[in-house]
C-alpha positions as CSV (number, residue, x, y, z in Angstrom):
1,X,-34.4,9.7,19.9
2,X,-36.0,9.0,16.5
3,X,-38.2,11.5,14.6
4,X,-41.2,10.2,13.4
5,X,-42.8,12.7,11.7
6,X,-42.5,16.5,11.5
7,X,-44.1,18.9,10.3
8,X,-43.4,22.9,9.8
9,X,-45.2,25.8,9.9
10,X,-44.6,29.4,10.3
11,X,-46.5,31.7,12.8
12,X,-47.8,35.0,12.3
13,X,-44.6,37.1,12.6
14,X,-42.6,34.7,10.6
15,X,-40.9,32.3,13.3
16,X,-41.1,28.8,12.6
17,X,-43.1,26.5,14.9
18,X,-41.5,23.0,14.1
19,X,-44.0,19.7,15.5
20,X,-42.0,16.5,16.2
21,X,-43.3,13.0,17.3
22,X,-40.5,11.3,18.5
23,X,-40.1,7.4,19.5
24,X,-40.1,8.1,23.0
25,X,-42.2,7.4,25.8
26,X,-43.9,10.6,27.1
27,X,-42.9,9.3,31.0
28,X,-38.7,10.1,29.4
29,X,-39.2,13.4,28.4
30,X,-41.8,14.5,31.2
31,X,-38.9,16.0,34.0
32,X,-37.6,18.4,30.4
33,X,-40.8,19.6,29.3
34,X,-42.1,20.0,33.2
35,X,-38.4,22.3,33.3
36,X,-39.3,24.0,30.0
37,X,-42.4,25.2,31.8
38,X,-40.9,26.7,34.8
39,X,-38.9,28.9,32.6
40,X,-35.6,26.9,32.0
41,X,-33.9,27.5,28.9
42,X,-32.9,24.5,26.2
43,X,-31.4,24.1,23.1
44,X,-32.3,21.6,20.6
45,X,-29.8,19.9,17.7
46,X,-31.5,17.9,14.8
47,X,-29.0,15.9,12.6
48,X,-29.7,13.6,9.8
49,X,-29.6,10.1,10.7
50,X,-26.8,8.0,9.8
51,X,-25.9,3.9,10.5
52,X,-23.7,3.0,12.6
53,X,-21.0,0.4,12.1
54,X,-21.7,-2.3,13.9
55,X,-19.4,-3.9,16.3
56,X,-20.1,-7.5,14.3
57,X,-18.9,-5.6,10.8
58,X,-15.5,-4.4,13.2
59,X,-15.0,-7.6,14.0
60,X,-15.6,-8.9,10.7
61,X,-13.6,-7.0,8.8
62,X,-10.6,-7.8,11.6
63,X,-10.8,-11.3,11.3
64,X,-10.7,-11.6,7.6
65,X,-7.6,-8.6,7.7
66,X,-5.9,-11.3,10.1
67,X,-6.6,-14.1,7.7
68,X,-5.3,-12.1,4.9
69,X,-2.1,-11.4,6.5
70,X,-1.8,-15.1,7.7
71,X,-2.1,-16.3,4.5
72,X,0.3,-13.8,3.0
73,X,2.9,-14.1,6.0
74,X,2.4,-9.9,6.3
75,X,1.7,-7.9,9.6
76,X,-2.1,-7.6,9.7
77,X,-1.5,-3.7,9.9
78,X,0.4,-3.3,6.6
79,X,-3.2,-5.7,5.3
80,X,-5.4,-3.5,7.0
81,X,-3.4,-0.1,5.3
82,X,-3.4,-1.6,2.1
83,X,-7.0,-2.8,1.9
84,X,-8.2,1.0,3.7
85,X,-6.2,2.6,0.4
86,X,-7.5,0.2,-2.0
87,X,-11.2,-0.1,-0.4
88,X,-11.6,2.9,2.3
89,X,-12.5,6.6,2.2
90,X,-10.0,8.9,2.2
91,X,-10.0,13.0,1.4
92,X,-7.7,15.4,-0.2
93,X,-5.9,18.4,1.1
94,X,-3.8,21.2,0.1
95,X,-1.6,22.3,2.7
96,X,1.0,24.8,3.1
97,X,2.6,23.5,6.2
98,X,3.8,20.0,6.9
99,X,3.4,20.8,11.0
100,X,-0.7,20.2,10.1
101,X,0.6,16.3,9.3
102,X,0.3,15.5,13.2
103,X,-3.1,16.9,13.7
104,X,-4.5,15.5,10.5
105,X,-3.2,12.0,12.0
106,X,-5.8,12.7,15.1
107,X,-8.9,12.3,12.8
108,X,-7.4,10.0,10.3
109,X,-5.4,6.7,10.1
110,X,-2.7,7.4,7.1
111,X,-2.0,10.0,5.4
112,X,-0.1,10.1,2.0
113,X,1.8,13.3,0.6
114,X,0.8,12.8,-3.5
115,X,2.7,16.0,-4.4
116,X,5.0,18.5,-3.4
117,X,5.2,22.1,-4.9
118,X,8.5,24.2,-5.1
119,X,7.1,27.1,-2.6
120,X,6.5,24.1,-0.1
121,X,3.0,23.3,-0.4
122,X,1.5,19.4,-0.3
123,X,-1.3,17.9,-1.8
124,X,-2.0,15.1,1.0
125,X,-4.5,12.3,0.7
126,X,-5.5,11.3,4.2
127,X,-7.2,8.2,5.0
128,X,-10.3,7.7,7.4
129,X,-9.6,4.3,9.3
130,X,-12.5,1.4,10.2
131,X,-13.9,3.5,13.1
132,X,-14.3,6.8,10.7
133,X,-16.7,4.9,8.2
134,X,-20.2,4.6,8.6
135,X,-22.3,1.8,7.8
136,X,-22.1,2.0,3.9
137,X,-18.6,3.0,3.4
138,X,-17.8,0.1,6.1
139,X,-20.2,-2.2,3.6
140,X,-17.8,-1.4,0.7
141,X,-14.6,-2.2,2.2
142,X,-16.0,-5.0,3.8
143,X,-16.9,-5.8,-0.4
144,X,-13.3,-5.2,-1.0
145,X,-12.0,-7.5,2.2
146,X,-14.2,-10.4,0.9
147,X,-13.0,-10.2,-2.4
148,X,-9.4,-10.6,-1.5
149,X,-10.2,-13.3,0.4
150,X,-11.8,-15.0,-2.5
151,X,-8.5,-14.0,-4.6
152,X,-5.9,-15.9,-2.2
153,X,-8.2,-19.0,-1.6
154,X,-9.7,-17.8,2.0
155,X,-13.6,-18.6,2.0
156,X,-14.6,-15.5,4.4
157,X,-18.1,-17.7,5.0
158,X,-16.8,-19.4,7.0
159,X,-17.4,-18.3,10.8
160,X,-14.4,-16.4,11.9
161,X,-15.1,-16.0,16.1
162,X,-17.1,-13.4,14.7
């Protein structure tokens, strides 16, 4: 649920008291507050809001990676590698193990060792794949996509089944 407007006070002994109007109808959260009343306990989580990606943008972004790699006579997953290192998000590490390789390649899609030390650590650029970006990092390699495009004669206007 949406906030749509809060407001914060403190009470006389210093606790906050935190008022929320939310975008929901009263009748959803009715059974939880009638709950609240009868003595059950809940905890509450606030996080800033963020976009999501759309599933139009996914699809998008996959159709012009497929004509990319058409065009260019390259499997569309060494396209959609290069365009996430030239257009994605990606974050730095320095690691002293090479074992943490496998679980960074859980959360992200590729990840690069830039530099080796003599003691064995690694400076490692990992890369966070389409379903990792929100909506504005999504927007920019979506930017970087269509300019491609443009470069090897591919009008990404036109409607690709998207």
């Amino acid at each position: 649920m949406d906030i749509v407007y809060m407001d914060l006070k403190q009470d006389a002994i210093g606790r906050a008291r935190l008022l929320m109007v939310v975008d929901t109808p009263v009748s959803d959260l009715s059974e939880v507050y009638s709950q609240y009343q009868s003595g059950k306990k809940f905890i509450c989580s606030i996080k800033p809001y963020t976009h999501k990606k759309s599933a139009e943008q996914r699809k998008y972004a996959w159709a012009l990676i497929t004509e990319l790699a058409n065009k260019r006579r390259m499997p569309k997953d060494e396209v959609y590698k290069e365009q996430i290192e030239k257009y994605g998000q990606s974050d730095f590490f320095h690691i002293k193990c090479a074992d943490i390789i496998p679980q960074l390649l859980k959360v992200y899609k590729f990840v690069e060792v830039t530099h080796q030390k003599d003691d064995g650590t690694m400076y490692v650029k990992a890369y966070r794949g389409l379903s990792r970006l929100d909506n504005r990092e999504t927007a920019v390699l979506l930017d970087g996509i269509i300019a491609d495009c443009k470069e090897w004669g591919i009008n990404p206007e036109v409607s690709h089944d998207c």
